[in-house]
C-alpha positions, 0 to 999 in steps of 0.5 A: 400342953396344947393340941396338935390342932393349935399347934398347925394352926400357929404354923399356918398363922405364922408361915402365912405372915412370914411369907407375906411379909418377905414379899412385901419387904422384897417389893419394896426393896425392887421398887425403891431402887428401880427409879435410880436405874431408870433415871440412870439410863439415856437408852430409851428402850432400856428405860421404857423396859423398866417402867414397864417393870416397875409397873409390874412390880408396884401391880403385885405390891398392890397384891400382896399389900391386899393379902395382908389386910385380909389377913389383917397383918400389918407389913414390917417395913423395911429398915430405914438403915437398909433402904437408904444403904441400897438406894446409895449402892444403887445410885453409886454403882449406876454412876460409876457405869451408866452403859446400857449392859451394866445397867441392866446386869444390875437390875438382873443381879437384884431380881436374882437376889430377890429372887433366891430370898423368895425361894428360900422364903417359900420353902422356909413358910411352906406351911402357908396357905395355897393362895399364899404360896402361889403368889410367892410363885407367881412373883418368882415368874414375874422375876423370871420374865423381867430378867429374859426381858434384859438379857438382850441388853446385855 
């Protein structure tokens, strides 16, 4: 049987690495569907609202992406399957309507999926590290601000 020690060590290790990587995998999927609502739009204001949100996204990718090489982890990518099916949706969904106010309830409606994965995630790995947890709730306000930002575009 091993030590009680061993055993939330292993949690810690493991919730550290879960959590990690569901926000790497979350970032990934913003930031490979984000170019398709861009070029999407002929609104500049729009436009110019989402770069500036993809640029916030790719900085906090960087940061997570740093975090686990600290911790020396290697990120599960995201299925190629899963990516190219989001990316497509995406595409489609932003051709069918290319108005300004469905535009940006679609990226509203990905950062709350995003979002509520995160959430779930944290509480799932609360036995991560303090700096780790704090990054997941830093990224939860990063969302959180990215929707207020489009909501007047609605």
């Amino acid at each position: 049987m091993l030590p009680v020690t061993d055993v939330f060590e292993r949690s810690f290790i493991m919730d550290n690495q879960n959590l990690l990587n569901e926000m790497y995998q979350n970032l990934q999927m913003v930031l490979n569907t984000m170019p398709e609502l861009t070029q999407a739009t002929s609104d500049c204001d729009l436009k110019g609202c989402l770069e500036q949100q993809e640029q916030q996204f790719q900085d906090f990718f960087s940061r997570v992406k740093q975090a686990m090489t600290k911790d020396m982890q290697q990120p599960e990518e995201i299925g190629e399957i899963q990516k190219k099916y989001a990316e497509w949706m995406t595409k489609m969904k932003a051709i069918a309507d290319k108005s300004t106010s469905h535009l940006a309830e679609m990226s509203i409606q990905g950062y709350t999926m995003g979002m509520i994965q995160l959430i779930q995630s944290s509480h799932k790995n609360c036995d991560a590290s303090k700096d780790n947890l704090s990054m997941s709730t830093d990224l939860v306000k990063l969302y959180e601000e990215s929707i207020d930002s489009l909501k007047k575009y609605l």
